[in-house]
RODRENBA-394626 format. One line per 4 residues: their letters; for each residue z, y, x of N, C-alpha, C. Coordinates in steps of 0.001 Angstrom, whole numbers, plus 524288, in hexadecimal, padded with zeros to 5 digits. Atoms other than C-alpha are relative to their C-alpha. Example, Ala and Ser with C-alpha at 12.3 -4.5 7.8 and 13.67 -1.06 7.14 Angstrom:
AS	80000 7FB5A 8037A 81E78 7EE6C 8300C 80000 804B0 80384 ~ 7FFC4 7FB5A 7FCCC 81BE4 7FBDC 83566 802DA 80442 7FCFE .
//
This chain:
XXXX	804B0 7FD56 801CD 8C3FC 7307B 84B7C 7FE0B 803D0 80422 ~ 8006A 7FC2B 7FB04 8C568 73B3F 8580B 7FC91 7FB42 8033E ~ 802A8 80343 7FAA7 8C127 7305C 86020 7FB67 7FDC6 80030 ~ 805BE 80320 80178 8B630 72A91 858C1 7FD8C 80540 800E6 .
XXXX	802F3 7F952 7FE3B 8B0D2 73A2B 858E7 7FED5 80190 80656 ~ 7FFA0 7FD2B 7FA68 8B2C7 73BC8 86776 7FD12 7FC26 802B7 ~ 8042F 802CF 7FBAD 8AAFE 72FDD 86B95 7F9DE 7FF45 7FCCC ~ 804E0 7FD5C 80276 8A083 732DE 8612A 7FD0B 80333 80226 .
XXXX	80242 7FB85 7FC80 89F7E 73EF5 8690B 7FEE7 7FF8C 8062E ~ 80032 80127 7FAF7 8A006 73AD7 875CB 7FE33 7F9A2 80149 ~ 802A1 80495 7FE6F 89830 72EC9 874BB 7F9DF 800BB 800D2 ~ 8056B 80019 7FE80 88B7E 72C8F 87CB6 7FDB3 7FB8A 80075 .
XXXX	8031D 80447 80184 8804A 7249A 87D47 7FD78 7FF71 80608 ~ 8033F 8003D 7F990 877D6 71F98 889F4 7FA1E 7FCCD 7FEEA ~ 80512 80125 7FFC7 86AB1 71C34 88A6E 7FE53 7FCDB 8047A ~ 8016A 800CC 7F9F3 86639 712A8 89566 7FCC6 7FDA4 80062 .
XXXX	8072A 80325 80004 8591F 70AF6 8991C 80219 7FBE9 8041E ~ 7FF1A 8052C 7FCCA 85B46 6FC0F 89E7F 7FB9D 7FDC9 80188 ~ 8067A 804BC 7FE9D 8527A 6F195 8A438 80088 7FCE3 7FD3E ~ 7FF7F 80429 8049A 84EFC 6E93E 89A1F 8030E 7FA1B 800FA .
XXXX	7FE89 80634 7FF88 851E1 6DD16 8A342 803DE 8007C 8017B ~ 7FC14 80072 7FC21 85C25 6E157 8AD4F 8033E 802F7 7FC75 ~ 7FC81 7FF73 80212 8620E 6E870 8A491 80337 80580 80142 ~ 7FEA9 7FD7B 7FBFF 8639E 6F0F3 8AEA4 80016 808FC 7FD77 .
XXXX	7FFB6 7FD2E 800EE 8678A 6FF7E 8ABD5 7FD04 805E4 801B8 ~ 803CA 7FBD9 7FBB9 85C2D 70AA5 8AF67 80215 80586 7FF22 ~ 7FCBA 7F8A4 7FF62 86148 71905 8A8D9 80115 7FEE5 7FC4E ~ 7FC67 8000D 805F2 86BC5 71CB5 89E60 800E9 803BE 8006E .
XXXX	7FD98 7FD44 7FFA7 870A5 72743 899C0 802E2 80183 7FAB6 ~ 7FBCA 7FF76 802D5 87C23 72CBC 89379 7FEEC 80378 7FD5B ~ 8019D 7FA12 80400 87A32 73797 8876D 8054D 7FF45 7FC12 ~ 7FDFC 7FEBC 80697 882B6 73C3E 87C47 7FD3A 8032F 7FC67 .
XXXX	80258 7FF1F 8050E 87EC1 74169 86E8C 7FF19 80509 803FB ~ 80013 7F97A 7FE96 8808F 751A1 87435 7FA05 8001A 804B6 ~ 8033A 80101 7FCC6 87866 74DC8 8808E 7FAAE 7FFB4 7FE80 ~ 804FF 8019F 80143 86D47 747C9 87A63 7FDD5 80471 7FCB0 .
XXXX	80226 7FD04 8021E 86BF4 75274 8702B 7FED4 803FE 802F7 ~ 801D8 7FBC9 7FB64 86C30 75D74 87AD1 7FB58 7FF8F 80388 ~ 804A5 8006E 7FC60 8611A 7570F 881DE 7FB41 80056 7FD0C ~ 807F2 7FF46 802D7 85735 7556E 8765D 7FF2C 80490 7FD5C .
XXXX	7FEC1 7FAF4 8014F 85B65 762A1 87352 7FD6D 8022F 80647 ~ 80234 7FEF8 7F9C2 856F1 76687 88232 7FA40 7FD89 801CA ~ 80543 80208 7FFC6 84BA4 75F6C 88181 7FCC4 80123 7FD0C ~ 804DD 7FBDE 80475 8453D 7654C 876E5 7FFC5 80319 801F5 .
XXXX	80063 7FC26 7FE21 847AF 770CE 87A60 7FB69 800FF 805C8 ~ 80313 800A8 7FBAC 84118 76DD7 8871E 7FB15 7FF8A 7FE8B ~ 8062F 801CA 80215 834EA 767CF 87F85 7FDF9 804D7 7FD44 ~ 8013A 7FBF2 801AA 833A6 7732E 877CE 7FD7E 803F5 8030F .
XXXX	8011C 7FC08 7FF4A 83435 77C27 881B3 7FA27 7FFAF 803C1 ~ 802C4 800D0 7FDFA 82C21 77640 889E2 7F9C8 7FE1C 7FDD7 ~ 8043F 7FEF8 802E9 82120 77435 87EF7 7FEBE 804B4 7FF13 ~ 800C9 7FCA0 800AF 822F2 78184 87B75 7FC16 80265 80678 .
XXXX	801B7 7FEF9 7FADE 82035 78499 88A77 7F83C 7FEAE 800D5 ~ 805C2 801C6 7FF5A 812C2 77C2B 88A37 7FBA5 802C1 7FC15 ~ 804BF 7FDBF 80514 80C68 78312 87DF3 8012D 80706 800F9 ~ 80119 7FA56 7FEDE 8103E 79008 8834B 7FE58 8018F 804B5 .
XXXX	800A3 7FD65 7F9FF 80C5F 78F24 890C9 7FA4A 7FC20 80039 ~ 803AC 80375 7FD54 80107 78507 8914B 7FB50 7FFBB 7FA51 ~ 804BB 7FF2C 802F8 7F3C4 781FD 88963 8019E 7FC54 7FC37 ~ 7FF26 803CE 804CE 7FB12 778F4 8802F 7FFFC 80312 7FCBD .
XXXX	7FF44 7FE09 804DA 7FD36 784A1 8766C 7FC1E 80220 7FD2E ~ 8031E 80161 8011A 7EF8E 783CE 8754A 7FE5C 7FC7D 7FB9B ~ 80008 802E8 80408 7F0FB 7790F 86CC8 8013C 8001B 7FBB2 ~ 7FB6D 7FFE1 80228 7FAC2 77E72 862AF 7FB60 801DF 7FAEA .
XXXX	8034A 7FD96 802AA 7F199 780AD 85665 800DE 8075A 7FDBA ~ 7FFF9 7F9D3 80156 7ED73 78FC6 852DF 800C6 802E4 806D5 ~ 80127 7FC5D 7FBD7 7EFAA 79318 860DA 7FA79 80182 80393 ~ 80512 8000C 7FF35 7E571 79A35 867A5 7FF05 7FC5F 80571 .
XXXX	80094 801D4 7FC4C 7DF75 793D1 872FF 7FDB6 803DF 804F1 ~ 80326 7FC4C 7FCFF 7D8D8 79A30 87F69 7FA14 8031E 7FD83 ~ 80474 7FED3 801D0 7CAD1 798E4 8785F 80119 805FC 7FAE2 ~ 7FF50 7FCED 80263 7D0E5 7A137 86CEA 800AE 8063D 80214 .
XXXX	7FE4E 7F99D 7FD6C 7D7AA 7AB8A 87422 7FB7F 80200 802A5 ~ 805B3 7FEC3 7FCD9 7C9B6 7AE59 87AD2 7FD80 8017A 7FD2F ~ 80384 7FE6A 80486 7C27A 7ADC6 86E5E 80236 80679 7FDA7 ~ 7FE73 7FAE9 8031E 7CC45 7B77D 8697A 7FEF1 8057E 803DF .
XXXX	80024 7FC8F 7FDB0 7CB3A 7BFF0 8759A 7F9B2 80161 8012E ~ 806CB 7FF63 80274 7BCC5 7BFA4 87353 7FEAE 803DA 7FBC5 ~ 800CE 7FC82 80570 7BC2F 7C526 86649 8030D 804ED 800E0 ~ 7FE25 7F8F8 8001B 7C523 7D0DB 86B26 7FC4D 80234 80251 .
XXXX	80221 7FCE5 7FE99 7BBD6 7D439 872F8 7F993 801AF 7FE27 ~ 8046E 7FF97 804F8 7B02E 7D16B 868F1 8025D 8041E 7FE9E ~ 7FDFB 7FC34 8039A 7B774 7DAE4 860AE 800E9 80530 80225 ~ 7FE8F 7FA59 7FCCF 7BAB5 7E63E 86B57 7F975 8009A 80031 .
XXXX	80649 7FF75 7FF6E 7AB0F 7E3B7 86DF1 7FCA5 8047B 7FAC7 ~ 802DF 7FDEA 8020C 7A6F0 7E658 86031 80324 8051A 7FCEA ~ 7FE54 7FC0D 7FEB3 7AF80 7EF89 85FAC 7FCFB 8064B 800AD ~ 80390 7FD07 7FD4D 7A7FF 7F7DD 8693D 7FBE2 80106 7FF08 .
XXXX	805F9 7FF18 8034D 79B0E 7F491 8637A 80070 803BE 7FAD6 ~ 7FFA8 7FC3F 805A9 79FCA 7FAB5 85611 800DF 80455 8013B ~ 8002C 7FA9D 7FEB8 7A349 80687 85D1A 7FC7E 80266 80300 ~ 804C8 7FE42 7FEAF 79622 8075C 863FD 7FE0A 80138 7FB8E .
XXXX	805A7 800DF 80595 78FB4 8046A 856CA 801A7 8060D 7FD21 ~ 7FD74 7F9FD 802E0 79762 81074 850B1 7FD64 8050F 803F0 ~ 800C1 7F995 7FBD1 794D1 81A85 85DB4 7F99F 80083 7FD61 ~ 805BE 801FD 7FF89 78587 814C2 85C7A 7FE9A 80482 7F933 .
XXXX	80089 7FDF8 80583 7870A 818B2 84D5B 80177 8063C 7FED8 ~ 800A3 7FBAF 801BF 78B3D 825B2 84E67 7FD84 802D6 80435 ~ 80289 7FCFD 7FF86 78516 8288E 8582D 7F8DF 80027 7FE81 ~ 8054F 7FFDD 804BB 777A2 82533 8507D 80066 8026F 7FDBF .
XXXX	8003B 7FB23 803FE 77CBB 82EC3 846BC 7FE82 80507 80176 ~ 80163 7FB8B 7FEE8 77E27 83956 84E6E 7FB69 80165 804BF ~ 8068C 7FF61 7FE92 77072 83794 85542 7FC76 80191 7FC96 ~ 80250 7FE9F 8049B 76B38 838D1 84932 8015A 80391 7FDA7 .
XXXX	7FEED 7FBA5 80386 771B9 84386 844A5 80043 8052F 804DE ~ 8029A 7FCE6 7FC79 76D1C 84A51 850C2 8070F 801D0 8037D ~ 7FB12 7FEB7 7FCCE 77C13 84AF0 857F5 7FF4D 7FC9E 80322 ~ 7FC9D 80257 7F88B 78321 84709 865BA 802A1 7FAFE 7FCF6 .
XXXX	7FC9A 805D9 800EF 78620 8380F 865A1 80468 7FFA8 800C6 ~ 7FADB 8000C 7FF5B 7940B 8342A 865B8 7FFCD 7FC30 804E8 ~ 7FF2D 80257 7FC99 79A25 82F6E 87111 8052F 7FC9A 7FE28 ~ 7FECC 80301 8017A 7A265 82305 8703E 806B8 80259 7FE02 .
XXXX	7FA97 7FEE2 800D6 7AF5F 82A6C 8718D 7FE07 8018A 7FA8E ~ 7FFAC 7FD79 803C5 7AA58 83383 86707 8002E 7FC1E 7FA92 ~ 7FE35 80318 802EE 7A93F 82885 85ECC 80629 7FDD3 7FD85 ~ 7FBFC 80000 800CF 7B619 8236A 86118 80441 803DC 7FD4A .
XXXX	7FDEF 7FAF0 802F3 7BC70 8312A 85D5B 7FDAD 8004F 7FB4D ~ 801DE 8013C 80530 7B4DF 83131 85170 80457 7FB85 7FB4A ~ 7FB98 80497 80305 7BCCA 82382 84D7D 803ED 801C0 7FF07 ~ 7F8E7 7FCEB 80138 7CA3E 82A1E 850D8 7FF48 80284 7FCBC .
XXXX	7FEDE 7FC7D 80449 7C6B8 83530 849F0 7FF47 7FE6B 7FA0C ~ 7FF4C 80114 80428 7C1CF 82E24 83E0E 806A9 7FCC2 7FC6E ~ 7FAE8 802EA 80214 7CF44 8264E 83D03 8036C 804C5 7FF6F ~ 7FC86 7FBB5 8024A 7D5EC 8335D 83D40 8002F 80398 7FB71 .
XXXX	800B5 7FEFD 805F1 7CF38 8355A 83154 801ED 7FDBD 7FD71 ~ 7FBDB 8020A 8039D 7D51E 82BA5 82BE8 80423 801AE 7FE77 ~ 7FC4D 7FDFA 800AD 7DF8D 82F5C 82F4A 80259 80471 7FDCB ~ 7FE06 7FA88 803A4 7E0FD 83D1F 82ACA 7FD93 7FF6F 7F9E6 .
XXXX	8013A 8005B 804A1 7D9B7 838B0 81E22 8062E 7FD05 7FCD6 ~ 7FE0D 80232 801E4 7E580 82F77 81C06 803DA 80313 7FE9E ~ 7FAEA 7FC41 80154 7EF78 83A8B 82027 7FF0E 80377 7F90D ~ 8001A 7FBA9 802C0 7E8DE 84367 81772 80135 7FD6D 7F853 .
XXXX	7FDB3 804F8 80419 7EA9F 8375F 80BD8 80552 80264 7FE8C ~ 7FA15 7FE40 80312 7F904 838D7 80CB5 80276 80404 8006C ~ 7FCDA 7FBBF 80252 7FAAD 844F1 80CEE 7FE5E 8019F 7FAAA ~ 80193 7FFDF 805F7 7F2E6 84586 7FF4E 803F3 7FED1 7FD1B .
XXXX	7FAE9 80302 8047D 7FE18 83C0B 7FA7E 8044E 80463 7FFFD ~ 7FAD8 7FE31 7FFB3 8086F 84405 800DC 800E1 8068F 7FB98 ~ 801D6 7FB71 80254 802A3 85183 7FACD 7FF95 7FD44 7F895 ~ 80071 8014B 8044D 800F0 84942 7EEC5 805DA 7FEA6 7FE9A .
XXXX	7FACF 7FEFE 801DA 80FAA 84708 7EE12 80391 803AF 7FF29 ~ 7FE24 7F926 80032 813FD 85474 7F037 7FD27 800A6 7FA90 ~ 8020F 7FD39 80420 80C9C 85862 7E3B3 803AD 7FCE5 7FD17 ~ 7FE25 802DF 805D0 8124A 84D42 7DB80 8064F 80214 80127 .
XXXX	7FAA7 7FFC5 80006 8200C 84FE6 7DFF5 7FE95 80618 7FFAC ~ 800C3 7FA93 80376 81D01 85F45 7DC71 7FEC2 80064 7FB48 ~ 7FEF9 7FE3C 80730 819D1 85C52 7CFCD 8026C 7FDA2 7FE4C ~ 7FB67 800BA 80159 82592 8562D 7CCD4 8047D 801EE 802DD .
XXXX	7FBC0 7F94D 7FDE0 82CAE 862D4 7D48E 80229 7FC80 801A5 ~ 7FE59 800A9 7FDEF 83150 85BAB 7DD3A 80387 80339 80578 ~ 80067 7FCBB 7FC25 83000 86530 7E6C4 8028B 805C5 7FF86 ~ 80004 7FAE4 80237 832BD 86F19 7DEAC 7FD64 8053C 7FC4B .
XXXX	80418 7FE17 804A3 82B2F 879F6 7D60E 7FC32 7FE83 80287 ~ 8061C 80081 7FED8 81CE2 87766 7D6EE 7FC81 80438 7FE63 ~ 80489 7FC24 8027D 81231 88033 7D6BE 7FD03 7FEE8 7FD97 ~ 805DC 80118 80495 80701 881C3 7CCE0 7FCEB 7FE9A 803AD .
XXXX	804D9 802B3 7FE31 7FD95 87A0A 7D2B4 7FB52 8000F 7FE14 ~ 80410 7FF09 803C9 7EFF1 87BD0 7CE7D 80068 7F83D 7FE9A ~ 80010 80518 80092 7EC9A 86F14 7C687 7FE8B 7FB87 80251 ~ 8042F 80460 7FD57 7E313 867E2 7D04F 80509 7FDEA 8047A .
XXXX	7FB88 80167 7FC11 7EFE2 867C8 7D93C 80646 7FD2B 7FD72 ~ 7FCBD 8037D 802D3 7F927 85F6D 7CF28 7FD58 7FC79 7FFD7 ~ 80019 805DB 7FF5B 7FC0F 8530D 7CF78 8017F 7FE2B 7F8C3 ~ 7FD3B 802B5 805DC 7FBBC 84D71 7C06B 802D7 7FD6C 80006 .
XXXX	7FD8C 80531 802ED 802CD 84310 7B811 7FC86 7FD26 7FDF2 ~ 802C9 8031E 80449 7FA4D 8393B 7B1E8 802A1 7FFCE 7FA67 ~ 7FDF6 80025 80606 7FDDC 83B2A 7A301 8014F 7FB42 7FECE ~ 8010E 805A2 80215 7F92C 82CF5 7A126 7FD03 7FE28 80159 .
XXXX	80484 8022F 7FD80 7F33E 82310 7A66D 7FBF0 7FB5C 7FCCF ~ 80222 8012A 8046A 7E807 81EB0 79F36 7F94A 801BF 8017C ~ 804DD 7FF6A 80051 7D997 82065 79C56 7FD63 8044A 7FE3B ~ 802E9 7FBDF 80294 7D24B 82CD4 79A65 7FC68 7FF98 7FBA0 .
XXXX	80520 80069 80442 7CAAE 829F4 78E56 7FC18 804BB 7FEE6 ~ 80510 7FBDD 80299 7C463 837F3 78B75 802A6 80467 80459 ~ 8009E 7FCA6 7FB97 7C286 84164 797A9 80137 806A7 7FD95 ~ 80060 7FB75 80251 7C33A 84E8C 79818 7FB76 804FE 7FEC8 .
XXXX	804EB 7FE8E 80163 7BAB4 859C3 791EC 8014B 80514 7FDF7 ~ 7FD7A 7FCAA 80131 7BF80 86758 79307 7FE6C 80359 7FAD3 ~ 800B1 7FD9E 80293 7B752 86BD9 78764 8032D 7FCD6 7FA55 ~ 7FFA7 80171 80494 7B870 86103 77CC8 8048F 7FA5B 8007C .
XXXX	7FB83 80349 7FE30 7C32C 857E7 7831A 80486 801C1 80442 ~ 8004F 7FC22 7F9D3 7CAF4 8602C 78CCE 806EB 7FDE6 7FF29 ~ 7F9CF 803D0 7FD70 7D72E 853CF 78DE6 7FD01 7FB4B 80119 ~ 8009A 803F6 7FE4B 7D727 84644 79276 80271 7FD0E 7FB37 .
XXXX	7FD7B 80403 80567 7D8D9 83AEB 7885A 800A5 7FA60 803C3 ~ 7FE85 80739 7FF60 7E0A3 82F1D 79048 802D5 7FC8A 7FD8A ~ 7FFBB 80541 80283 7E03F 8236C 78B43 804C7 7FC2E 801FC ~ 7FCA2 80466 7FC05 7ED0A 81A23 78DF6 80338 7FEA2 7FBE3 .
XXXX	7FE4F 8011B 80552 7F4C6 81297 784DA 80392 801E3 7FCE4 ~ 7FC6D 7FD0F 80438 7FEF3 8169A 7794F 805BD 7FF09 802E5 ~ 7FA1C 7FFF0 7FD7C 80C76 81827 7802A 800EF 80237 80458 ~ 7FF32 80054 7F9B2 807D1 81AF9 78C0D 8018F 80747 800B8 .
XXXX	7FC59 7FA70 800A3 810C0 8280D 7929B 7FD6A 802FA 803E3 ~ 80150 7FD01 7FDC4 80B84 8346A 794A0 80386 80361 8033F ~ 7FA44 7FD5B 7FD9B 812B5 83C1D 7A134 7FA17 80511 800AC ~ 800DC 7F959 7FE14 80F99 84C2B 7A38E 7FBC8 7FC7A 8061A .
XXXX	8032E 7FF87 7FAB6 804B9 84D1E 7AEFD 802B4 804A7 802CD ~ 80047 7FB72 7FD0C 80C48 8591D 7B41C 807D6 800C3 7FF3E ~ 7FBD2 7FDB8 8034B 81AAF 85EFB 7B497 7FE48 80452 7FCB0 ~ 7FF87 7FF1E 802B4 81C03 865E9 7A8DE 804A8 8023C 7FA9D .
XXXX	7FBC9 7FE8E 8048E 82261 86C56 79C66 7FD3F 7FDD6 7FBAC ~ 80177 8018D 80405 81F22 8663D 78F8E 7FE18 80584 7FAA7 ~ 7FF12 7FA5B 802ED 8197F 87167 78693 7FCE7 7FEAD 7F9B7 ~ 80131 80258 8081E 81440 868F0 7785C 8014A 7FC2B 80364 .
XXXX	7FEE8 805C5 801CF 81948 85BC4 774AF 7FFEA 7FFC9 7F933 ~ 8006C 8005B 80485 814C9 8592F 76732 7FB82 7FC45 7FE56 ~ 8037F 804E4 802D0 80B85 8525F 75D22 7FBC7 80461 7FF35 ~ 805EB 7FB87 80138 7FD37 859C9 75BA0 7FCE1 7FA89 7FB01 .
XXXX	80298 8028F 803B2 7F5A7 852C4 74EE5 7FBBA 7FDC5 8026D ~ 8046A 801A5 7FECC 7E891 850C5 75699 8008A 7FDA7 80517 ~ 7FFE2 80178 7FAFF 7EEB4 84E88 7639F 805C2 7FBB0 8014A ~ 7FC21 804F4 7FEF9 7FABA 845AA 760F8 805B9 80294 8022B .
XXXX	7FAF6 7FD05 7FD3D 807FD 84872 768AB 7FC89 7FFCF 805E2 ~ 8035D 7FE08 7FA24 80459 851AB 7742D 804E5 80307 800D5 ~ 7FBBA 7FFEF 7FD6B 80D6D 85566 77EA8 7FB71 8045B 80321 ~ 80304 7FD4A 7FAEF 8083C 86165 78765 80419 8017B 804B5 .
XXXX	7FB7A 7FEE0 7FB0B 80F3A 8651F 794C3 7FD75 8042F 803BA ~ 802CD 7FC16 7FDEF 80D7A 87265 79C39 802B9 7FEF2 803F4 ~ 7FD75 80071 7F9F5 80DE2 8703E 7AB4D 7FF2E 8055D 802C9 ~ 800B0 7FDBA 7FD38 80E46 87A01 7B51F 7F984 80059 802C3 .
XXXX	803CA 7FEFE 7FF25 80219 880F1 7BACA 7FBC0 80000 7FA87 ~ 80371 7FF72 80427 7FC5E 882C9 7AD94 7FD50 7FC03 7FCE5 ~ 803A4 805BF 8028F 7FA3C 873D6 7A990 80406 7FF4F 7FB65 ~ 7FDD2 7FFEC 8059D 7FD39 8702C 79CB9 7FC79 7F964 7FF61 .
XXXX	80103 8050B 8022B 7FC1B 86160 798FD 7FF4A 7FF2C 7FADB ~ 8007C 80110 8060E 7F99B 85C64 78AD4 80050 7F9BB 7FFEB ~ 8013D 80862 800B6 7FBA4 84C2A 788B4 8007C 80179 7F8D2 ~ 8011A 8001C 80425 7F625 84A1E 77996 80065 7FA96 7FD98 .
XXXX	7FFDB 804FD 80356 7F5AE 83E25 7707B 803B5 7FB83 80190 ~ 7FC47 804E6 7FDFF 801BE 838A4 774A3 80339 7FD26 7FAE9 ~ 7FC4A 800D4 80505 80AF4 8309E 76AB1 805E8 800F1 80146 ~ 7FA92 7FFF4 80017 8180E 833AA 76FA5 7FFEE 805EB 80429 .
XXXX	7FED6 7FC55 7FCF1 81DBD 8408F 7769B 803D1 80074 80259 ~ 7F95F 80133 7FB7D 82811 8401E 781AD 8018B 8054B 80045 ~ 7FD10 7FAE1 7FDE7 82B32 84E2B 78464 7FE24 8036C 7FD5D ~ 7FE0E 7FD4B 8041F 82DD9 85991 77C29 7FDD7 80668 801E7 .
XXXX	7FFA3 7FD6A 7FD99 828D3 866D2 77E78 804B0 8035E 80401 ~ 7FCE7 7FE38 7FCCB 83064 86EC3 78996 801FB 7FB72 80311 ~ 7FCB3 80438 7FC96 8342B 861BD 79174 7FB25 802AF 80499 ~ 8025A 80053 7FB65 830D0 8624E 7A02E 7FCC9 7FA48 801B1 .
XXXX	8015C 805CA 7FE4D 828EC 85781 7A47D 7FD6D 80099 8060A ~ 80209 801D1 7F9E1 824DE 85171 7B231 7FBD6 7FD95 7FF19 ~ 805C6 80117 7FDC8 81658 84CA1 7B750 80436 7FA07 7FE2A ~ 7FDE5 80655 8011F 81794 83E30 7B0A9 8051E 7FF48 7FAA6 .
XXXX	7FCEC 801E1 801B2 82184 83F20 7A86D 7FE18 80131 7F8D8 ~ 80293 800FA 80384 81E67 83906 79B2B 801C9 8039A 7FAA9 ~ 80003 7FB54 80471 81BC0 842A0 79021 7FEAC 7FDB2 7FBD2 ~ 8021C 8016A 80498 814BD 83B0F 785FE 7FFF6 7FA0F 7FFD1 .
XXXX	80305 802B5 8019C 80E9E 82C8B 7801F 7FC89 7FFC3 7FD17 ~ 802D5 8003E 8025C 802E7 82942 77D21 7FFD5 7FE52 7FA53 ~ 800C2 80316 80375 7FDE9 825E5 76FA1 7FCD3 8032A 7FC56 ~ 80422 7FD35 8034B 7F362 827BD 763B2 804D4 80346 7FADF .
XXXX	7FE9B 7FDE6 803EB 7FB81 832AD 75D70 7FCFC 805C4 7FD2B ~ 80224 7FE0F 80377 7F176 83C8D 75A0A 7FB1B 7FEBE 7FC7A ~ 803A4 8001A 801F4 7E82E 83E7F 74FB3 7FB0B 7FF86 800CF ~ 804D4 801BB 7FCD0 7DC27 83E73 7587B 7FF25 7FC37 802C8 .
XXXX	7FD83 80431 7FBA8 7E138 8340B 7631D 7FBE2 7FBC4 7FEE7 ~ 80216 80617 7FDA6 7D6DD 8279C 765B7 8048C 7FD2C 80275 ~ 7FD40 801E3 7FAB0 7DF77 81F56 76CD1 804A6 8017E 800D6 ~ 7FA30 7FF6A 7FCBC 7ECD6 81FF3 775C6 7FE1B 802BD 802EA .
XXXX	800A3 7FE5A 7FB71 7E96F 82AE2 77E3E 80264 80573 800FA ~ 7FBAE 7FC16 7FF4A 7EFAA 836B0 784C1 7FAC5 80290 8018C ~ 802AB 7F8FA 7FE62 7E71D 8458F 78368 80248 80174 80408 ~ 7FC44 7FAAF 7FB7D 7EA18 84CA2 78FA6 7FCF5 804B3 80010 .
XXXX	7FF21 7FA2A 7FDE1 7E8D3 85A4D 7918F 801BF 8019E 80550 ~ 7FCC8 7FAD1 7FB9E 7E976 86233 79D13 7FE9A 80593 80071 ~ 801DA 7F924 7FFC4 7E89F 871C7 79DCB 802FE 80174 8036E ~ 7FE06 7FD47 7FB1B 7E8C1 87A0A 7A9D7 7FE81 8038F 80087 .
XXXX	7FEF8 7F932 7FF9B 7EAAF 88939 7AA40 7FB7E 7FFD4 7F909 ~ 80306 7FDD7 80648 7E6A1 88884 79A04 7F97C 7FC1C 7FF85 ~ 805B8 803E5 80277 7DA14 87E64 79C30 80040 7FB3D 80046 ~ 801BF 80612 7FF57 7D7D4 86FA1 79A90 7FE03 7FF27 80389 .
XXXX	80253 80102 7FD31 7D537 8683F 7A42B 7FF92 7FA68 800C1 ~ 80138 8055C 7FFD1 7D210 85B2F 7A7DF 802F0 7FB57 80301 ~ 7FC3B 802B3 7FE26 7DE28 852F9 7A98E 7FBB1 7FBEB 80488 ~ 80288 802B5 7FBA0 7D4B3 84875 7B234 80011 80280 80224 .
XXXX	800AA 7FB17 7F865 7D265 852B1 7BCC9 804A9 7FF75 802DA ~ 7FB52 7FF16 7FDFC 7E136 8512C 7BEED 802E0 7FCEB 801B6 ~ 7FC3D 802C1 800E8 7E6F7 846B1 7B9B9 7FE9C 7F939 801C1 ~ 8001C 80406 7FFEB 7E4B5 837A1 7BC9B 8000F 7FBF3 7FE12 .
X	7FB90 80350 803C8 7E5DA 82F95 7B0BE 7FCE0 7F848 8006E .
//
């Protein structure tokens, strides 16, 4: 069985070209299996590289679809300079334009730089308009994380400088009217949970005959909340409560009540005032 394996492996083949008549022997040659595969292995390789060679060095890769050709690359270097052109024209047409303005408005024409400086400087408007953006946010997070003392005690703030709670979010049905309406009546459905607009101490939680179960809450700086016609009451007088955190549900539990809606109240230093001015709902 060794021996049949060893001339398996070591058996070759020959190839040779005769004369049909004489018989006569013109070229042969000798190959084995390893041989022959190493060469058409070497010969590709060769064809390859040497195709690769012709489409990267010569006008055949011209042909290769999607590539550009000479005519393209020309066209394209055309249109850059169309485009640097009108370019230039639009920034004549602009100098031309202001300085028409200020002919007419009896001033010294601009000169082209001055123009240009003009541009910079308007983008640095941008720019400081954008800075001045986030620092709104950033100034707007400092407040919210002060009124949940984050920071630590907080000062009385006059009111225009707090940041509310939305009570509820919902529909204003009846505005306000400091003589003969002087709360807000929103509208939003039966379940839905009322949270404090402010930190707070809870100072009534009870049932009123004309006004239903009403919950009031005295905040710091002299504000005093009221939520009215609710059907359920979460917190008890003397509890502390946080900006958001839910005090009541809605529902038709008083005697006057149209509807599912939550009375608000707000009073500041002893007067009503007009939760919209403040609040967001």
């Amino acid at each position: 069985m060794a021996n049949d394996n060893n001339k398996r492996e070591t058996r070759k083949y020959r190839i040779a070209v005769t004369d049909a008549l004489s018989h006569e022997r013109i070229w042969s040659r000798v190959f084995s299996r390893p041989v022959t595969i190493a060469a058409i292995v070497s010969v590709s390789v060769l064809l390859l590289l040497l195709l690769f060679l012709l489409i990267a060095y010569t006008p055949l890769r011209t042909f290769i679809p999607g590539y550009p050709d000479a005519r393209a690359r020309r066209q394209a270097v055309q249109n850059a300079m169309r485009i640097d052109s009108l370019e230039t024209q639009i920034l004549q047409w602009e100098l031309y334009t202001e300085n028409l303005k200020k002919v007419v408005a009896g001033e010294e024409p601009l000169l082209l730089d001055s123009l240009i400086l003009m541009r910079q400087a308007a983008r640095e408007e941008v720019d400081t308009a954008f800075l001045a953006r986030r620092d709104s946010l950033l100034r707007a997070r400092v407040v919210e994380s002060e009124q949940f003392e984050v920071a630590g005690p907080r000062r009385n703030l006059p009111i225009e400088a707090l940041a509310f709670y939305t009570p509820v979010k919902g529909v204003v049905s009846q505005g306000f009217d400091r003589a003969m309406h002087p709360y807000l009546d929103v509208t939003a459905p039966s379940g839905s949970t009322v949270m404090s607009v402010l930190d707070g101490t809870v100072v009534f939680s009870g049932w009123d005959d004309a006004e239903g179960y009403t919950i009031a809450i005295q905040h710091k700086g002299d504000i005093l909340s009221v939520y009215k016609h609710n059907e359920r009451l979460l917190r008890k007088p003397g509890d502390a409560v946080k900006a958001g955190t839910p005090v009541a549900l809605i529902g038709s539990s008083a005697s006057l009540t149209k509807g599912d809606h939550l009375r608000f109240e707000l009073w500041y230093e002893g007067e009503a005032v007009d939760p919209a001015a403040y609040i967001s709902f």
